[in-house]
C-alpha positions in Angstrom: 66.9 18.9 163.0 67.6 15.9 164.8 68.5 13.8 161.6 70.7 16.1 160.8 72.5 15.9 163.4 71.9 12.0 163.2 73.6 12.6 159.7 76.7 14.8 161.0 77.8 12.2 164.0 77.4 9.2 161.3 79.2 11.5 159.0 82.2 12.0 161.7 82.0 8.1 163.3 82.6 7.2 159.0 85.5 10.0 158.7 87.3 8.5 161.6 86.4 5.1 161.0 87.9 5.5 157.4 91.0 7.3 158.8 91.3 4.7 161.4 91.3 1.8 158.5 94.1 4.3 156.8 96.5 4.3 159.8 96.4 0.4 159.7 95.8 -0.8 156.6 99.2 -2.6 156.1 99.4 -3.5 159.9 98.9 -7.0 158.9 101.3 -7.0 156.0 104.3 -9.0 157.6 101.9 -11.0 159.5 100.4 -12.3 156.6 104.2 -13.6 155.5 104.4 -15.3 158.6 106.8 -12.7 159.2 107.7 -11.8 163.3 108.2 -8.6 164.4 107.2 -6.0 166.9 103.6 -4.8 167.4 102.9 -1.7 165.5 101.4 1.1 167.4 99.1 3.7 166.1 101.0 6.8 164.6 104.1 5.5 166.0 104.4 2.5 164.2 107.5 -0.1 166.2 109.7 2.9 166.8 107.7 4.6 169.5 110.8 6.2 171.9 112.0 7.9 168.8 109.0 9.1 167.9 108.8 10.3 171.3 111.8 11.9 171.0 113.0 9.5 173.9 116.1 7.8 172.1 117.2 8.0 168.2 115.8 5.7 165.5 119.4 4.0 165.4 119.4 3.2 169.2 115.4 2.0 168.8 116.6 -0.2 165.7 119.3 -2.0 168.0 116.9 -2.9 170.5 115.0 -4.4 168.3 118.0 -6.5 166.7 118.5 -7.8 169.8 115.7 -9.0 171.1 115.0 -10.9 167.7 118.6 -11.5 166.3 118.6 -14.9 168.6 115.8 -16.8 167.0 114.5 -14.4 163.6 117.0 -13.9 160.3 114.6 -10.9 160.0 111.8 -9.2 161.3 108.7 -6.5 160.1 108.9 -3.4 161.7 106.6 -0.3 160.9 107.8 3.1 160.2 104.5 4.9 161.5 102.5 3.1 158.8 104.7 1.8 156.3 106.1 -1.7 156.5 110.2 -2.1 156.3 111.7 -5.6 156.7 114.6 -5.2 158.7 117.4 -8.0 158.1 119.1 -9.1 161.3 121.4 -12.0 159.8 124.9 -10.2 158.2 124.5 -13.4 155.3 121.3 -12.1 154.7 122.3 -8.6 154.1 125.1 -9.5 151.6 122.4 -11.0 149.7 120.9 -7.7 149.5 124.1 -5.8 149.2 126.1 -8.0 146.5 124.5 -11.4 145.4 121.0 -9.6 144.5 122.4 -6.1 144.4 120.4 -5.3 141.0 117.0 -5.7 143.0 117.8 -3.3 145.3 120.5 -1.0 143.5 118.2 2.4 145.0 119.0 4.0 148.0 115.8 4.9 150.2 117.0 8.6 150.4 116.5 9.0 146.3 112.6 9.5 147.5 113.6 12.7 149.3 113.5 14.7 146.4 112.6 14.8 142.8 114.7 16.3 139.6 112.2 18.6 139.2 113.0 20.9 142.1 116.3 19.9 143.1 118.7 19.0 139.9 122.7 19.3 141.5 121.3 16.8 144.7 119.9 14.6 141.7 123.1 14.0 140.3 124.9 12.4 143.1 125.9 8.6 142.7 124.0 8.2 146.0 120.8 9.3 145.4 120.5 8.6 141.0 119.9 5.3 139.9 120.3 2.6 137.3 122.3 3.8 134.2 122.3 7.1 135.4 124.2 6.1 138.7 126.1 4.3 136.7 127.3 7.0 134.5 127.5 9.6 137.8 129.6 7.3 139.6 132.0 6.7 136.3 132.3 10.3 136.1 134.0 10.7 139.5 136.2 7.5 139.8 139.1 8.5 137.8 139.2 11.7 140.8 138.8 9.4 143.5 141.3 6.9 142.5 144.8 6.5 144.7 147.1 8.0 141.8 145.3 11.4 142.4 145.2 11.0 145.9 148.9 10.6 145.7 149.7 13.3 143.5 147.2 15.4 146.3 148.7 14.2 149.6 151.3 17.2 150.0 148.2 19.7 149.5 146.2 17.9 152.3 149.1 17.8 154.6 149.5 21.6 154.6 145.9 22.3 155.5 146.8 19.9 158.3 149.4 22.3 159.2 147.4 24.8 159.5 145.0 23.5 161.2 147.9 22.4 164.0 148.7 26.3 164.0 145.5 27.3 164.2 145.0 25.2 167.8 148.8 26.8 169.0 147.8 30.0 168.5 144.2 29.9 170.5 144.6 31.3 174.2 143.9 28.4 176.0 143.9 25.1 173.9 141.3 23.4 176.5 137.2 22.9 175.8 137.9 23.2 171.9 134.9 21.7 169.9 136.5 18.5 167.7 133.7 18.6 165.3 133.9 22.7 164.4 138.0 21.8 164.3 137.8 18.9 162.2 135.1 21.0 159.9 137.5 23.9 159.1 140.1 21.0 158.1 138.1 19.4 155.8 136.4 22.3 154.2 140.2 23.7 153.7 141.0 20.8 152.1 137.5 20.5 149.8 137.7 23.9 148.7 141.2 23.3 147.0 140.8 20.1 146.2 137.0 20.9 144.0 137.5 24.2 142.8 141.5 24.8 143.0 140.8 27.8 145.7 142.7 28.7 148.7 139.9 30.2 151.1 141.8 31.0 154.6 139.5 29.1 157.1 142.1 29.2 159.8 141.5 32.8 160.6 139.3 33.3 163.3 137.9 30.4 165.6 134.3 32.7 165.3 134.2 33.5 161.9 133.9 31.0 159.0 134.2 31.1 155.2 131.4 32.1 152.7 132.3 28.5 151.2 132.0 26.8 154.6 128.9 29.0 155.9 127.5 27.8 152.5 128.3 23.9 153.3 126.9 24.5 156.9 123.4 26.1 155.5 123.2 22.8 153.3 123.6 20.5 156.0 121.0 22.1 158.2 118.3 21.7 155.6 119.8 18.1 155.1 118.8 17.4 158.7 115.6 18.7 158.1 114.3 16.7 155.5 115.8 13.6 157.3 114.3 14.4 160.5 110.8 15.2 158.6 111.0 12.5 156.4 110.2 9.6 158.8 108.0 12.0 160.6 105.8 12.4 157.1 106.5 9.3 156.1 103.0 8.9 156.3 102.0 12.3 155.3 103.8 12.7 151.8 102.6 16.5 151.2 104.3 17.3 154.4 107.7 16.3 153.3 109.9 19.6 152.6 110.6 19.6 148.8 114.5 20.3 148.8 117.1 18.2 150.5 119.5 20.9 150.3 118.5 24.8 149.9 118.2 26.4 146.5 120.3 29.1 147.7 123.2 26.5 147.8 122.2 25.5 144.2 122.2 29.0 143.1 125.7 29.6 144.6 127.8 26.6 143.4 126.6 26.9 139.9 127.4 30.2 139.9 130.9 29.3 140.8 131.3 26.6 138.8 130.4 29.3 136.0 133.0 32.0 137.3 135.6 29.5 137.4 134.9 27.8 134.1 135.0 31.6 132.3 138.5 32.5 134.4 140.0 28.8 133.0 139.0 29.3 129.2 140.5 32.8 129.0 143.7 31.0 130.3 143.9 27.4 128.9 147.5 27.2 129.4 147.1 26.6 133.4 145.9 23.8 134.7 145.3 23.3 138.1 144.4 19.2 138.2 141.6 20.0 140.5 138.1 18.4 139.9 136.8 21.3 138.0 139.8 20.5 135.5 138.8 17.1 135.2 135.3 17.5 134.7 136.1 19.9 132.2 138.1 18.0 130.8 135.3 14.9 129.9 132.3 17.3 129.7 132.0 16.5 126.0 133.1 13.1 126.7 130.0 12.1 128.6 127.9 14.7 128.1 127.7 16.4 131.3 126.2 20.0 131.5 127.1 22.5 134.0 124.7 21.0 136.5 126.1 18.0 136.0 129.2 19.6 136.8 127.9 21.4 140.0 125.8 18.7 141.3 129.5 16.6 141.5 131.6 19.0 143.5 128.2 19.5 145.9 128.0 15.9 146.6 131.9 15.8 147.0 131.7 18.9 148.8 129.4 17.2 151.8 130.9 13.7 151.6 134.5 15.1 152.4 133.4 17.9 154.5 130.6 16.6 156.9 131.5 13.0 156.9 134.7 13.2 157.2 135.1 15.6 160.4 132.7 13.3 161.9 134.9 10.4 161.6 138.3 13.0 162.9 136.9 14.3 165.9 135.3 11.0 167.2 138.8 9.2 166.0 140.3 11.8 168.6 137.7 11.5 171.5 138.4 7.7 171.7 142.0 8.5 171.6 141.4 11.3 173.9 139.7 8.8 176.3 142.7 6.0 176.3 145.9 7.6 176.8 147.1 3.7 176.4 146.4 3.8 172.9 146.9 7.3 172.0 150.7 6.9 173.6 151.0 3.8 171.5 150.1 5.6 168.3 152.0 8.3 169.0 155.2 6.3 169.5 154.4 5.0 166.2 154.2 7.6 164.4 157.4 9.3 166.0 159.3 6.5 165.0 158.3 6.9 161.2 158.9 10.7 161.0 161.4 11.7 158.4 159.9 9.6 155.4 156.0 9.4 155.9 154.9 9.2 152.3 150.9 8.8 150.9 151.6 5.2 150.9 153.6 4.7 154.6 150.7 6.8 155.8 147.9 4.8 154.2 149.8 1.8 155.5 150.6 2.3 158.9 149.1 -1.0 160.6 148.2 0.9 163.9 146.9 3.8 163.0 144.5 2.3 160.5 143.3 -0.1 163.5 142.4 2.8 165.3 140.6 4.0 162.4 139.1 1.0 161.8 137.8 1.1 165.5 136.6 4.1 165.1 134.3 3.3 162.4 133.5 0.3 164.2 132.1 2.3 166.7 131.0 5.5 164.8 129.9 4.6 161.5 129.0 6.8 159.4 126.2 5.3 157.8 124.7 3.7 160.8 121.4 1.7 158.7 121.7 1.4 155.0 118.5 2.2 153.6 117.5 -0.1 150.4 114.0 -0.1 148.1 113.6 -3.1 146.3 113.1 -2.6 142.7 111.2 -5.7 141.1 109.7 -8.2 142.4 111.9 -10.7 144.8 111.3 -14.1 146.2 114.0 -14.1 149.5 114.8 -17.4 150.7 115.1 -17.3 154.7 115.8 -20.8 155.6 116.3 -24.2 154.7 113.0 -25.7 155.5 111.7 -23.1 152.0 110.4 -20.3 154.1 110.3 -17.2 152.1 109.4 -13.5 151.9 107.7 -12.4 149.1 108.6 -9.1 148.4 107.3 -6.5 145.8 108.8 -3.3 144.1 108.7 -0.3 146.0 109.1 -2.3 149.4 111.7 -0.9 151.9 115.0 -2.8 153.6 117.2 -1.8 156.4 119.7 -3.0 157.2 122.0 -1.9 160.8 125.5 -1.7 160.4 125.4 -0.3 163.6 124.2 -3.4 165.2 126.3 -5.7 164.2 129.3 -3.2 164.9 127.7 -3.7 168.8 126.6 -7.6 168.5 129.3 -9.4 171.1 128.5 -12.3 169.1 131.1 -10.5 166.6 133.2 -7.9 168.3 134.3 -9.0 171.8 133.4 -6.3 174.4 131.6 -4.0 171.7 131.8 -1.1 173.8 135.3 -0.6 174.4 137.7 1.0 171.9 140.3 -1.6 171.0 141.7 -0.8 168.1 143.5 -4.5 168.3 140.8 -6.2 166.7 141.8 -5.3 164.0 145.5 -6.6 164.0 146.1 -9.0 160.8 147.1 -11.8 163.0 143.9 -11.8 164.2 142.9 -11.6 160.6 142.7 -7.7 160.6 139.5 -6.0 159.0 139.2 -8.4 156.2 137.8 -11.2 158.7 135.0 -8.9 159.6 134.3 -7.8 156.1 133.7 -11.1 155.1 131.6 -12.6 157.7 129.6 -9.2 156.5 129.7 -7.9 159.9 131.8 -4.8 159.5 129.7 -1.8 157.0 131.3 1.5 158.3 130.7 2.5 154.7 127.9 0.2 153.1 128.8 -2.7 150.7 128.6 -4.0 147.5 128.3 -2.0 144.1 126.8 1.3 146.0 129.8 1.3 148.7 130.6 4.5 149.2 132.8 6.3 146.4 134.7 8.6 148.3 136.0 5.9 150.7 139.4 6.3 150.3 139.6 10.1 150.1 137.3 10.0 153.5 140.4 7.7 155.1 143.4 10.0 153.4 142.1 13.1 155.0 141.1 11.1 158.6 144.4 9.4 158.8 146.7 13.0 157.6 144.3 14.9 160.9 145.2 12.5 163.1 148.5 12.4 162.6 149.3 15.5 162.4 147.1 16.0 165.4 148.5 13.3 167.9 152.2 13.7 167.2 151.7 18.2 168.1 149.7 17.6 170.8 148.4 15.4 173.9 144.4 15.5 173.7 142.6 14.7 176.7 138.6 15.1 177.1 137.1 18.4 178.6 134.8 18.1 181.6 132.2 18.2 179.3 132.3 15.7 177.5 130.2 12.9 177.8 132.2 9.4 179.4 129.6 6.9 177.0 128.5 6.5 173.4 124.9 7.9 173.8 124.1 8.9 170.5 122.5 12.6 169.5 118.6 11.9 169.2 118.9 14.4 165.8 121.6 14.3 163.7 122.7 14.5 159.8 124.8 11.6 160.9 125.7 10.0 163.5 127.7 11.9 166.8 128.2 12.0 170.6 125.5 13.1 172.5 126.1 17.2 173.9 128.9 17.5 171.9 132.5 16.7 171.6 134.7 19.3 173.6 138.8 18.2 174.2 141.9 19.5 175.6 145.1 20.0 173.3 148.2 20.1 175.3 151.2 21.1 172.8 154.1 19.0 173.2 
């Protein structure tokens, strides 16, 4: 009896002792590089507030950058287990983003999910790599270029019309969620600018769409797997399988289906929408109908979510300096009668503030790279190096340097004067690699300049109807939301919209 029992505690001291020796086992993995960096903790890797739920992992990631940006080019920091190296010096993340993009041309986020379970997510230029990223992200250029953006301005500045109705006609125009506005604006103009469909999204503040309940379901499984991914990072079998819901899946290629029936029984109308384009090279480049789908998804979200992010923190910074906001508006009065795409785009002062508010709210906040093959990276002049293999994770925070003083005088004020070109306008900070609202390199984002042609139409429409002001509410700082598909305003953005 007694050995037995002798047997079961050696038994239990070897169990632990082995999942001990699990937990750590690549706890000395930068140190071995010579590599600096904060002290992993057990389970909680260098991110412990987060993991605490005591700040977000963006917030945790700054105070790391700058207690190290001084003296280290990078550092090692753990996510629970796992070793990242996170780059602190902007020349050092243009390396990664241009110079040496082909070594780390995949996105962290394509581990999220696999084709086998989850084919529309799949074929998003974001997530799909090597030739087939290239191929995905040919495929939807041609719709994303400035000549159909032109030819679609007039389309996106009726649903800001509506949108400018829909605000006059609620009871009281005060406490109005910026986000859940900014959403219905964006989805209206999505849903004709995908699928050639005018869905009335403008009806009642407390209903919504089938299309934009549909786009809200995907998001909230989206934060999901984010949230759960770090948390299982560790944990694989954990991880939920689908990044978006197959309900969504289900639902868009049944549309895409329904509409693709209507448009052969009636070739003779086109409605130059991105169904009829994708139509159009199906054959081309042998896309199939989940091909198809999987593009207007990944459009769907990228000028849906992303975009009302950027609008309704655009109009709390405005909201918040009635300086500015009276400047812009005086701007934009004096251009009134002949505002085309191109004046729009162009206005000097209103891309500042755009500009600034990207600065301050990007929307991706870390870029998340894997390298792909093996890479020797050169970190100073006296031959120090990083050795690093495939499979090995990189982040980099645009969010950071957007904050680093060292860069952007008084970081935490809105001043969309930085910007001005006599100060050398956004193209100084782009070069000294210090300004990544929207990534760089080969994977920048593809749907930039559709994201900035519906942000700059809603706030212009927006600030020459109405004066906005914040509600009581609202928060007076930047703290960030600890969980969030991106990144937003801690409680909540709630304004005032005072009709002029």
């Amino acid at each position: 009896m007694i050995s037995i029992l002798i047997y079961l505690i050696l038994s239990i001291i070897l169990l632990i002792a082995l999942f001990y020796r699990y937990l750590t086992w690549y706890f000395d993995y930068w140190y071995k590089q010579n590599v600096k960096g904060p002290r992993p903790l057990l389970f909680k890797g260098t991110f412990p507030k987060s993991f605490a739920g005591q700040c977000s992992l963006i917030e945790e990631l700054h105070e790391i950058y700058i207690k190290y940006k001084s003296s280290e080019r990078c550092v090692g920091v753990f996510s629970r287990r796992i070793p990242k190296l996170f780059i602190l010096d902007p020349k050092l993340a243009a390396e990664i983003l241009t110079n040496n993009f082909t070594k780390f041309r995949v996105n962290e986020s394509s581990k999220w999910t696999s084709s086998q379970v989850e084919q529309l997510r799949i074929c998003s230029p974001f997530v799909s790599s090597g030739e087939e990223w290239k191929a995905r992200r040919s495929d939807l250029a041609p719709i994303l270029s400035v000549n159909r953006l032109r030819s679609y301005y007039e389309s996106i500045l009726e649903s800001a019309d509506q949108l400018v109705s829909f605000i006059q006609k609620q009871h009281d125009c005060r406490d109005l969620d910026a986000k859940e506005l900014a959403n219905r604006f964006t989805i209206h103009v999505m849903i004709k600018f995908i699928w050639g469909i005018e869905e009335n999204v403008f009806e009642n503040i407390n209903q919504k769409s089938p299309l934009h309940r549909m786009a809200d379901s995907m998001l909230q499984q989206a934060l999901k797997c984010v949230n759960s991914f770090e948390k299982t990072i560790s944990w694989k079998i954990l991880r939920p399988v689908r990044f978006f819901p197959k309900e969504s899946d289900e639902f868009f290629q049944h549309l895409i289906k329904t509409l693709m029936n209507q448009r052969q029984k009636n070739p003779a109308k086109r409605i130059n929408d991105v169904i009829d384009h994708l139509v159009a090279i199906k054959q081309k480049k042998s896309l199939n109908d989940e091909h198809i789908a999987g593009h207007t998804t990944t459009l769907l979200i990228d000028g849906f979510e992303t975009v009302a992010v950027v609008i309704a923190h655009c109009l709390l910074l405005l909201a918040r300096n009635e300086r500015v906001q009276k400047k812009l508006r005086a701007i934009l009065n004096e251009n009134e009668k002949s505002l085309s795409y191109d004046d729009l785009m162009s206005l000097p002062y209103l891309d500042q503030c755009v500009q600034e508010t990207l600065r301050l709210f990007p929307p991706l906040t870390t870029l998340f790279k894997l390298c792909t093959e093996p890479f020797t990276m050169k970190i100073n002049e006296s031959d120090k190096h990083i050795n690093l293999k495939a499979g090995d994770s990189v982040y980099i925070s645009s969010y950071s340097f957007h904050y680093d003083a060292k860069y952007f005088e008084d970081p935490e004020e809105f001043w969309p004067e930085r910007f001005n070109e006599e100060f050398g306008g956004m193209k100084k900070f782009r070069d000294m690699g210090v300004f990544l609202p929207f990534g760089d390199g080969p994977r920048m984002c593809p749907g930039l300049k559709l994201g900035l042609s519906e942000v700059k139409v809603a706030i212009f429409k927006l600030v020459k109807n109405f004066v906005i002001t914040p509600a009581k509410n609202t928060r007076k700082d930047n703290r960030l939301e600890i969980n969030s598909f991106l990144l937003s305003l801690k409680g909540g953005i709630e304004l005032n919209f005072h009709k002029i």
